[in-house]
TIVOZA-472319 format. One record per residue (C-alpha): chain; residue number from 1; x, y negated, z; residue in one letter. Coordinates in pm, whole numbers, always signed. Each point is the difference from the previous one (the first is absolute). Layout:
{node "A",NUM,{X,Y,Z},"A"}
...
This chain:
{node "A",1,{+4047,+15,+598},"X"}
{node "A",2,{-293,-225,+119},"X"}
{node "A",3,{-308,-39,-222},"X"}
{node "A",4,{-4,-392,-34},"X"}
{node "A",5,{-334,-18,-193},"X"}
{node "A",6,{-348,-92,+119},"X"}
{node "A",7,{-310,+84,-121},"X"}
{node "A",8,{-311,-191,+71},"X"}
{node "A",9,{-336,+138,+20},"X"}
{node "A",10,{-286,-223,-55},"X"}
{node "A",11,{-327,+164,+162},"X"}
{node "A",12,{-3,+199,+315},"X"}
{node "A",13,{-265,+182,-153},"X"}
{node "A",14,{-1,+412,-18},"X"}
{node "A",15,{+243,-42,-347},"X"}
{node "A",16,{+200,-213,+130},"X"}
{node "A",17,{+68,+195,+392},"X"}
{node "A",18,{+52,+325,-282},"X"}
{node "A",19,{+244,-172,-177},"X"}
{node "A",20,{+187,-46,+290},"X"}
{node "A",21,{-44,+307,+150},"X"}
{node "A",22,{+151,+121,-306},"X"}
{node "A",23,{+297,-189,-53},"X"}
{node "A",24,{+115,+103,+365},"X"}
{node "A",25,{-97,+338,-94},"X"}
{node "A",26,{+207,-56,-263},"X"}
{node "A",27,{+321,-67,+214},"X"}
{node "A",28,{-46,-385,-125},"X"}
{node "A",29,{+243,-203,+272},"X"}
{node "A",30,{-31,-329,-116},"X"}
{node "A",31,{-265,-236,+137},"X"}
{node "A",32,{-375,+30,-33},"X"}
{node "A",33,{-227,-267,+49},"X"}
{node "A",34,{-380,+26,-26},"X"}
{node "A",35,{-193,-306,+47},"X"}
{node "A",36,{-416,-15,+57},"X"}
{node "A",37,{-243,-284,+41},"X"}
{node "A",38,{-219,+224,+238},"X"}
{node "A",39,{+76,+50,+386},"X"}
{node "A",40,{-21,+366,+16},"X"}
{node "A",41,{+274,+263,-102},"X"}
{node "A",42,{-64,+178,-305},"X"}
{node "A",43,{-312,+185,-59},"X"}
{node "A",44,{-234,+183,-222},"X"}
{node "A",45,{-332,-21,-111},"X"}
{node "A",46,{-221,+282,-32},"X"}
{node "A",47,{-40,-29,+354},"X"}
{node "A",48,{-136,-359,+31},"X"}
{node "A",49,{-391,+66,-216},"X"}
{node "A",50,{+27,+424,+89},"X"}
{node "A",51,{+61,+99,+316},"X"}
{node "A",52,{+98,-273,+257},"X"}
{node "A",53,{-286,-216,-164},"X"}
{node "A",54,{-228,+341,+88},"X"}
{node "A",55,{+137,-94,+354},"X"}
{node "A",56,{+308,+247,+61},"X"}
{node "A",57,{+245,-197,+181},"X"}
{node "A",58,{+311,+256,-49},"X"}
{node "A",59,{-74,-56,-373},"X"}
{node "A",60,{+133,-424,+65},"X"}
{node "A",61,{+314,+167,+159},"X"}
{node "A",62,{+80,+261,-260},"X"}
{node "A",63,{-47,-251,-295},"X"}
{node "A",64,{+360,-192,+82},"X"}
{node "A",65,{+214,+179,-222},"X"}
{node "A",66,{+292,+10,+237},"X"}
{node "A",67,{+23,-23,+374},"X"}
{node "A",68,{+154,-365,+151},"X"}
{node "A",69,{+307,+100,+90},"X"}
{node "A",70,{+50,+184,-318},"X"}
{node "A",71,{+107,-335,-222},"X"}
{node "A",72,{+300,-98,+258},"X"}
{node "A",73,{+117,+350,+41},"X"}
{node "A",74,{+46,+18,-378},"X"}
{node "A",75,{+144,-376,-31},"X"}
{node "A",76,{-312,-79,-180},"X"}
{node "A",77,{-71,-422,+5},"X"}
{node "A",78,{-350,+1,+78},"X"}
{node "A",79,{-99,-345,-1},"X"}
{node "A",80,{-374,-32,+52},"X"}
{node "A",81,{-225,-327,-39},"X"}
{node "A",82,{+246,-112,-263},"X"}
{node "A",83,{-108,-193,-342},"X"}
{node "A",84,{+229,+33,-304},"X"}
{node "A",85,{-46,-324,-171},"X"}
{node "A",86,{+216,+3,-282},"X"}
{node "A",87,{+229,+226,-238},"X"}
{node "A",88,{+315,-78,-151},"X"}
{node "A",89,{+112,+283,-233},"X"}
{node "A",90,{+297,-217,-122},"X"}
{node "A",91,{+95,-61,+307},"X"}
{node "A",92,{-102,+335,+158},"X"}
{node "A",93,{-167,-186,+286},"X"}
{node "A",94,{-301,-16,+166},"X"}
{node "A",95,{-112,-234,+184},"X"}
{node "A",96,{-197,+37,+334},"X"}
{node "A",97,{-315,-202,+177},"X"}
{node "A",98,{+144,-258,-229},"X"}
{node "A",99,{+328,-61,+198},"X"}
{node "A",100,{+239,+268,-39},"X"}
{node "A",101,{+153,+156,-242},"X"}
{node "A",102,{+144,+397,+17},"X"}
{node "A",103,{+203,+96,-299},"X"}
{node "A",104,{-80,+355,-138},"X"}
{node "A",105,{+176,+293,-226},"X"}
{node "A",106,{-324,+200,-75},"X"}
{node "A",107,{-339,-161,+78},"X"}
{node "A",108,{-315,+200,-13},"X"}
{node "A",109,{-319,-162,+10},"X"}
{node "A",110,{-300,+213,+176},"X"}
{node "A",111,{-226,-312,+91},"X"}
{node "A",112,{-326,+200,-108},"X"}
{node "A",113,{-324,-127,-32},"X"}
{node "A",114,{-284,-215,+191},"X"}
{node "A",115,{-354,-29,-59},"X"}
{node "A",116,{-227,-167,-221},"X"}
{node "A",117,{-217,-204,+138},"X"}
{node "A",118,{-353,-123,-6},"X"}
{node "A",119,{-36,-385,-116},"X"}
{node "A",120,{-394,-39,+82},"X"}
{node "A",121,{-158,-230,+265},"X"}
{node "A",122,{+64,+136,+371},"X"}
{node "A",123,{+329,+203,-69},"X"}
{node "A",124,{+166,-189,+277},"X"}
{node "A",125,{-318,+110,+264},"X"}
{node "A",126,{+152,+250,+314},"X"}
{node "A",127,{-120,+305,-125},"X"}
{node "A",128,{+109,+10,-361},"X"}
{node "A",129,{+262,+242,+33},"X"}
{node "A",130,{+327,+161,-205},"X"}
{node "A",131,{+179,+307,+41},"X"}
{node "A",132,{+332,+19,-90},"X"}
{node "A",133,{+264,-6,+238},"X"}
{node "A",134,{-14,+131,+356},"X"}
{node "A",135,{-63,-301,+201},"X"}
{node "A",136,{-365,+10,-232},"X"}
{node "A",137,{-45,+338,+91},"X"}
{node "A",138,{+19,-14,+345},"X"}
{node "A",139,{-257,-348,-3},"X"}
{node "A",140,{-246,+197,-246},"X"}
{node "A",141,{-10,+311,+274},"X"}
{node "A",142,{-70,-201,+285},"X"}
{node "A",143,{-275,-159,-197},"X"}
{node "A",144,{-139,+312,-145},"X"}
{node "A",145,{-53,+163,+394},"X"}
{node "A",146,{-238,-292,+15},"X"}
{node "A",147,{-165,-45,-293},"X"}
{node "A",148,{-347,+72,-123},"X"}
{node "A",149,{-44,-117,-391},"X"}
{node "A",150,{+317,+41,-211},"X"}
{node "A",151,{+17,-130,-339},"X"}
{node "A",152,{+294,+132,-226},"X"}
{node "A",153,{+34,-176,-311},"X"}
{node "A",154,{+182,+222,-325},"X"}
{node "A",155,{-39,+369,+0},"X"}
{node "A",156,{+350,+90,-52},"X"}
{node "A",157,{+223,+194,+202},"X"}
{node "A",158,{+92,-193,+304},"X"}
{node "A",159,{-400,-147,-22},"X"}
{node "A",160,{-138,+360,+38},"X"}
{node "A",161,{+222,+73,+271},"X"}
{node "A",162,{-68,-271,+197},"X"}
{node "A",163,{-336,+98,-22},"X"}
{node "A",164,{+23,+355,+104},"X"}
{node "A",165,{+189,-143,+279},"X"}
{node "A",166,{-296,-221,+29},"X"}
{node "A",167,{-257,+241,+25},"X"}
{node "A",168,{+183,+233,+220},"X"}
{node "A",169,{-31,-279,+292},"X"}
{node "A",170,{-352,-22,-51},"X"}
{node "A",171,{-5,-327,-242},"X"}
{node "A",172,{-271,-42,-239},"X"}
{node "A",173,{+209,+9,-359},"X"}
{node "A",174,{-119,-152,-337},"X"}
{node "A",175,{+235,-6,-262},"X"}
{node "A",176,{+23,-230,-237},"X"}
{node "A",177,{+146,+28,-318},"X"}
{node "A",178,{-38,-173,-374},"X"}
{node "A",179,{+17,+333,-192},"X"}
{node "A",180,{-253,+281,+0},"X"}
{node "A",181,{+163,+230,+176},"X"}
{node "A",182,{+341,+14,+270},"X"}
{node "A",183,{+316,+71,-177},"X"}
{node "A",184,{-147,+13,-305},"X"}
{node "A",185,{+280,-155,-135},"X"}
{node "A",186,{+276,+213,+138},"X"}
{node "A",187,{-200,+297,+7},"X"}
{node "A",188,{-288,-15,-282},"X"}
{node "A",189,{-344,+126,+45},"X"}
{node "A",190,{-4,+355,+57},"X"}
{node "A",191,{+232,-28,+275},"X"}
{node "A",192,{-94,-377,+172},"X"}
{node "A",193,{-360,+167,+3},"X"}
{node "A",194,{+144,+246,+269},"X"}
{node "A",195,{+129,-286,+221},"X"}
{node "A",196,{-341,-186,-71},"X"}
{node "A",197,{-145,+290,+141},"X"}
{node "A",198,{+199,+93,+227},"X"}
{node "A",199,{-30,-328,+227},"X"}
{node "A",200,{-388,-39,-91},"X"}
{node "A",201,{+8,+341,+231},"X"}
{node "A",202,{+209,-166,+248},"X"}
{node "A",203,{-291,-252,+50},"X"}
{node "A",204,{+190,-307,-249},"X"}
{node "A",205,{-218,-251,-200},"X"}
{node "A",206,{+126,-98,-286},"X"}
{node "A",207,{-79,-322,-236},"X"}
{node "A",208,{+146,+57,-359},"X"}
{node "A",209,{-27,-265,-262},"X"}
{node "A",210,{+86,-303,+234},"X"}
{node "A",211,{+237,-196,+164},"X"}
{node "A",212,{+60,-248,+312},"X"}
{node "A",213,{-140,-356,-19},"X"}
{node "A",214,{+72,-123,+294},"X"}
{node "A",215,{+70,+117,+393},"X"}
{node "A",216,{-242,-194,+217},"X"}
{node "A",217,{+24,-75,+384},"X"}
{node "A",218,{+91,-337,+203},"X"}
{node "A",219,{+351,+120,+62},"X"}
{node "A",220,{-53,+385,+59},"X"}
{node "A",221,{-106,+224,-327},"X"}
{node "A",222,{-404,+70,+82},"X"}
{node "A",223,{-125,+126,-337},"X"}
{node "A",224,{+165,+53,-392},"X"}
{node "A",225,{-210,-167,-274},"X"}
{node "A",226,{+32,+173,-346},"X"}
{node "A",227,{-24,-168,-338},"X"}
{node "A",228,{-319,+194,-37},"X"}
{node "A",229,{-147,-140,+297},"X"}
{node "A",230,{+24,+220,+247},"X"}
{node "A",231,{+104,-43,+305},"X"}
{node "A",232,{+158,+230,+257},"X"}
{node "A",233,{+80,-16,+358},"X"}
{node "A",234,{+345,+34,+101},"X"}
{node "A",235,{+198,-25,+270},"X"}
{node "A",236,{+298,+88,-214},"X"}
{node "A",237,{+57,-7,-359},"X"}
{node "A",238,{+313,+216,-102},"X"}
{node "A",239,{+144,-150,-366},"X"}
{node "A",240,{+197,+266,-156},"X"}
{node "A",241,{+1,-162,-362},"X"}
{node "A",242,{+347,+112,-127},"X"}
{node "A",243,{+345,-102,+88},"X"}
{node "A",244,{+250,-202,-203},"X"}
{node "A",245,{+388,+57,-7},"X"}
{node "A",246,{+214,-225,+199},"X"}
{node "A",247,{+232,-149,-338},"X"}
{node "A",248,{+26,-313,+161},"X"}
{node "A",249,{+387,+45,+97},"X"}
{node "A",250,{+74,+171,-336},"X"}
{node "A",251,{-129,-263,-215},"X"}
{node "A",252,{+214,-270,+200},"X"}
{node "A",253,{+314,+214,-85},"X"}
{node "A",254,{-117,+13,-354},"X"}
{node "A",255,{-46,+424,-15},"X"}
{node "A",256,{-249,+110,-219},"X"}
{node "A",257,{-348,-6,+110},"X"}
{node "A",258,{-321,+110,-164},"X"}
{node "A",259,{-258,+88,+229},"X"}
{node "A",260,{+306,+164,+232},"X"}
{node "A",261,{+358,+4,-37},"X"}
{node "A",262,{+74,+175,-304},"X"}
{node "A",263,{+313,+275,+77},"X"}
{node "A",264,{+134,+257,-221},"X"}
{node "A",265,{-29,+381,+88},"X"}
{node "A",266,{+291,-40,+212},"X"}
{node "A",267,{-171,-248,+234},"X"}
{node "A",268,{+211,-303,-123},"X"}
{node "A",269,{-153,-337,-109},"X"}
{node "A",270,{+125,-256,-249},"X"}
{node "A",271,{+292,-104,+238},"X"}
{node "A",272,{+262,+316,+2},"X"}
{node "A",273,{+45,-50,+386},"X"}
{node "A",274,{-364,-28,+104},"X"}
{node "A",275,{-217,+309,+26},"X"}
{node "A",276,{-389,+22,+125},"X"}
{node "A",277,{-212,+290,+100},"X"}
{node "A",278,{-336,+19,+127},"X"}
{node "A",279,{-345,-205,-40},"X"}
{node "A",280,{+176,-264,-166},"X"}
{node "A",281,{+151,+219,-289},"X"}
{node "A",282,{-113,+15,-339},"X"}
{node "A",283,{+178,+298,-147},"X"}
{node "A",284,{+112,+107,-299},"X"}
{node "A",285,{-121,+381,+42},"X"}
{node "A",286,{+199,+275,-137},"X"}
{node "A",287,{-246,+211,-173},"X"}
{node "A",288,{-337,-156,+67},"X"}
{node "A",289,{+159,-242,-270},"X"}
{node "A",290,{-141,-279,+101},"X"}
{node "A",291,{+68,-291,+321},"X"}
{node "A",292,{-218,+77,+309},"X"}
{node "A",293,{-27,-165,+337},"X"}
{node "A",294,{-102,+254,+267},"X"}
{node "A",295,{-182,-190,+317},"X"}
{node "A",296,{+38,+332,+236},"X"}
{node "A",297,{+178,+167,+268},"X"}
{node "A",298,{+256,+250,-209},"X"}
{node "A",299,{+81,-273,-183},"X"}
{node "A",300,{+151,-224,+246},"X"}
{node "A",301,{+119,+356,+194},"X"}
{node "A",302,{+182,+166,-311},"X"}
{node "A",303,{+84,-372,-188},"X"}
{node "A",304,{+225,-58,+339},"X"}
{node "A",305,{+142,+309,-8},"X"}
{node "A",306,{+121,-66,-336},"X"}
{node "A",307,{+106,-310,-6},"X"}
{node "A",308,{+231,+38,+294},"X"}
{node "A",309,{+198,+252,-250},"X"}
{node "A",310,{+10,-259,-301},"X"}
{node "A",311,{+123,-280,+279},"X"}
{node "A",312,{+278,+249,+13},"X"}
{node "A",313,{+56,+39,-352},"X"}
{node "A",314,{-142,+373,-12},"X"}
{node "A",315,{-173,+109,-291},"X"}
{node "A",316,{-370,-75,+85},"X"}
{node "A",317,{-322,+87,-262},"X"}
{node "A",318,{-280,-73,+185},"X"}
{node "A",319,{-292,+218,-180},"X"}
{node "A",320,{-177,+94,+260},"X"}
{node "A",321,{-411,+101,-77},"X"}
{node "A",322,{-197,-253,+166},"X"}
{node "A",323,{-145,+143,+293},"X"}
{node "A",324,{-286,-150,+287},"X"}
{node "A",325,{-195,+141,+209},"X"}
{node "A",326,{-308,-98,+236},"X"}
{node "A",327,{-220,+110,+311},"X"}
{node "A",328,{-340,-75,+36},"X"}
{node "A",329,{-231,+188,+209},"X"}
{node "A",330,{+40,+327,-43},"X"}
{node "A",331,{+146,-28,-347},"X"}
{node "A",332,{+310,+6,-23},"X"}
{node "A",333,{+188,-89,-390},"X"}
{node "A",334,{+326,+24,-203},"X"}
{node "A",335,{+33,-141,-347},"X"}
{node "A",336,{+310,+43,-195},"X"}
{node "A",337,{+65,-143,-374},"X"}
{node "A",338,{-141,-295,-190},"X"}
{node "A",339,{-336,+1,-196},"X"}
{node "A",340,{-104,-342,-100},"X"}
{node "A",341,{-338,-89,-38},"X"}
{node "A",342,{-98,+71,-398},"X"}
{node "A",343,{+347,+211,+24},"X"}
{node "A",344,{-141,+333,+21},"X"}
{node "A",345,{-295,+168,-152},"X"}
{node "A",346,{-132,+217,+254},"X"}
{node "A",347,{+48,+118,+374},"X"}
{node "A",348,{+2,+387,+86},"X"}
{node "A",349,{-129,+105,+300},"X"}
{node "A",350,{+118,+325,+175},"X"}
{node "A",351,{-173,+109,+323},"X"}
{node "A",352,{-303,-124,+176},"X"}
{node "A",353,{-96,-391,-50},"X"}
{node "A",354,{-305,+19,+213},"X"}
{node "A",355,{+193,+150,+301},"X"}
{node "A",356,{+284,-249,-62},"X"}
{node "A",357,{+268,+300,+0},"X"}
{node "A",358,{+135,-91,-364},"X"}
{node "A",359,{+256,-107,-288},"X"}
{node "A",360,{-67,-248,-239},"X"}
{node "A",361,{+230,-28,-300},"X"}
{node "A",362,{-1,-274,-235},"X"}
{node "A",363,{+57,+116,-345},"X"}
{node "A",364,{+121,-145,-370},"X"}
{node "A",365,{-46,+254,-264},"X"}
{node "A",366,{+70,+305,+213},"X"}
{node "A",367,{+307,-143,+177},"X"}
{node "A",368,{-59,-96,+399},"X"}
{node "A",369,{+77,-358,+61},"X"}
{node "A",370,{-89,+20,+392},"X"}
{node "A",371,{-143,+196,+229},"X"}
{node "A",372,{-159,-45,+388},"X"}
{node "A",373,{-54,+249,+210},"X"}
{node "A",374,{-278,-50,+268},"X"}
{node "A",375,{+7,+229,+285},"X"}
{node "A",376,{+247,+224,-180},"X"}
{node "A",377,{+350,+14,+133},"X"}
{node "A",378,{+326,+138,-105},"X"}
{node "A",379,{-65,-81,-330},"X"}
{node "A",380,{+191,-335,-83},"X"}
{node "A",381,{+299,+145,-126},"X"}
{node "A",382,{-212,+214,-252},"X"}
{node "A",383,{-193,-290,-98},"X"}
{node "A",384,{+305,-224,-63},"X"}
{node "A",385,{+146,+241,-215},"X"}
{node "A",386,{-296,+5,-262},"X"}
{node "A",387,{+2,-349,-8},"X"}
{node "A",388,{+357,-6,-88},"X"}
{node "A",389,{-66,+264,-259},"X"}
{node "A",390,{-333,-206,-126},"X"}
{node "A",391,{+240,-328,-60},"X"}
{node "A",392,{+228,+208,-142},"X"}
{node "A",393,{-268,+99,-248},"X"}
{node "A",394,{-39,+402,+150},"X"}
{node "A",395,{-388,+48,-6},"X"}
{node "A",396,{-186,+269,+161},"X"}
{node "A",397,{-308,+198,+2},"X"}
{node "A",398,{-256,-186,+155},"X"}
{node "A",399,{-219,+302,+77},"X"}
{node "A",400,{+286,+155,+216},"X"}
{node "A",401,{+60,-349,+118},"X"}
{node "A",402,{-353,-13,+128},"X"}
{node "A",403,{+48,+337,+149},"X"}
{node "A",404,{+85,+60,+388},"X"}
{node "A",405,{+71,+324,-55},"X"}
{node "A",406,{+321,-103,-227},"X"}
{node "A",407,{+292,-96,+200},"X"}
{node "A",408,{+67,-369,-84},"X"}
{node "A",409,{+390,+120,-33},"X"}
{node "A",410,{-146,+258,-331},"X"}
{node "A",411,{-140,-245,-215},"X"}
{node "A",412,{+375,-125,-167},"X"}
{node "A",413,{+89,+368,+10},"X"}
């Protein structure tokens, strides 16, 4: 017997292509339609501040998470440059580009997240760039071939990138950032030191303790005042100031929102037929005991995944240890867990900080709340294991945790 229901996906984002991957995979038959406000299939992206912004080309083509043809040979709807402008749960409708309506069985919302931006004179000036989807990618490259003073405003992840991609086509690079340090928030002192360091080697200025006052230049970006009074030339000024979760669709349905859309373990919002996954997810986490919205790639990769199983009514608990990762220069990162900042009381260090072949493990009275290896590989399942032991109050010996000559897989022994 046919399958006579539909599911809509909202966001043809990486969750959302996963999720219907999976329901395919599945053996879902009825219809699947995944709707997108950008022009371009699908994608992820690492790709778009790492590698293709470092000026690989085959990186761009590798980043669309399926090929073109895949979405019609698996009866996928792929309907690209499309708005959803409203939600009916009652009604189980939503409506699209404001016109037409497209009932739904299952609706899963994947619309992400967009950048913050930068209200100070001069924002609008050619120049002023965003990075965020792939169409700003491919602008910032060309730009970057050609430019000679790049500014990159907020040391976070996507700002350092940009400016190792910066500095590896010969840009000059200054950094600026209203905290003491990069990542000091994420990362706390001990560690954000190394990635102060790290890009002070790869020729990077940086400017802590201010902000942007204004971009200046009749028309084109020339120079970047700061609200200390200093002013930079720029051909470019990246902003990477933080991202905000696209709610806007969930709030006009009336789903519960606070700072995300709040779903259970299982993926599932307020509304029993309307799941969400990805950026714009705050979730109720399993056994970090606590709601967390992850901004990162295995996120949207894994959240898609599972919600394409809870769609179909399998028994989903989405737990997974928050996981990122990050290439700049020749550093390469992983950081699995969650260790907010005040959260922990100290980080251990195993291996050799000053060569930048290391693991740092934040730690809470002996039990390991998260851990990055830099330069280390094949140690990410390890790691993830002690910090599901740590929140599940297991501590270990720190001096054998600081030890490389322990293997990481001993220590719960």
């Amino acid at each position: 017997m046919a399958d006579e229901r539909t599911f809509v996906i909202v966001g043809a984002s990486l969750a959302g292509a996963k999720a219907a991957e999976t329901l395919r995979a599945e053996g879902f038959t009825g219809a699947v339609l995944l709707i997108g406000e950008e022009t371009e299939r699908p994608y992820e992206r690492p790709p778009l501040s790492k590698a293709y912004l470092q000026g690989s080309e085959e990186a761009r083509e590798k980043a669309f998470v399926h090929p073109a043809s895949w979405y019609d040979e698996n009866n996928v709807d792929l309907r690209l440059a499309t708005r959803v402008t409203h939600l009916d749960p009652v009604a189980h409708t939503v409506t699209l580009d404001g016109v037409d309506p497209v009932r739904y069985d299952k609706l899963l919302l994947t619309t992400g997240s967009r950048v913050r931006t930068l209200p100070v004179p001069g924002a609008e000036l050619t120049g002023v760039r965003y990075l965020r989807t792939v169409d700003e990618s491919d602008a910032l490259l060309a730009h970057l071939r050609i430019a000679s003073n790049v500014v990159v405003v907020g040391a976070g992840w996507i700002g350092l990138e940009t400016a190792a991609a910066a500095r590896k086509h010969g840009a000059t690079v200054t950094v600026v950032e209203q905290a003491s340090l990069p990542l000091q928030r994420v990362l706390g002192d001990e560690v954000a030191t190394v990635f102060a360091d790290l890009h002070r080697a790869n020729g990077v200025d940086f400017r802590f303790g201010t902000s942007v006052s204004s971009f200046d230049g009749d028309g084109t970006l020339s120079s970047v005042t700061l609200t200390d009074g200093t002013v930079l030339p720029a051909d470019i000024a990246i902003v990477g100031v933080g991202i905000q979760p696209n709610t806007e669709l969930a709030v006009d349905g009336g789903l519960e929102v606070d700072n995300g859309i709040l779903v259970d373990a299982g993926l599932r919002t307020s509304d029993p037929d309307i799941y969400a996954a990805g950026d714009v997810v705050n979730l109720e986490h399993p056994w970090l005991g606590r709601r967390i919205r992850v901004e990162h790639w295995a996120n949207a990769l894994n959240g898609g995944k599972a919600a394409g199983k809870a769609l179909l009514g399998e028994p989903v608990v989405f737990d997974r240890v928050p996981y990122f990762f990050s290439d700049q220069y020749d550093l390469g990162m992983e950081y699995s867990g969650f260790a907010e900042p005040g959260g922990y009381d100290r980080v251990v260090f195993r291996g050799d900080v000053a060569a930048r072949e290391f693991i740092a493990f934040w730690v809470k009275d002996g039990r390991v709340l998260a851990g990055m290896n830099a330069n280390v590989w094949d140690v990410t399942d390890d790691i993830q294991q002690l910090v599901r032991a740590g929140y599940a109050g297991r501590p270990v010996d720190l001096a054998r945790l600081a030890d490389p000559d322990v293997p990481l897989g001993d220590l719960l022994g």
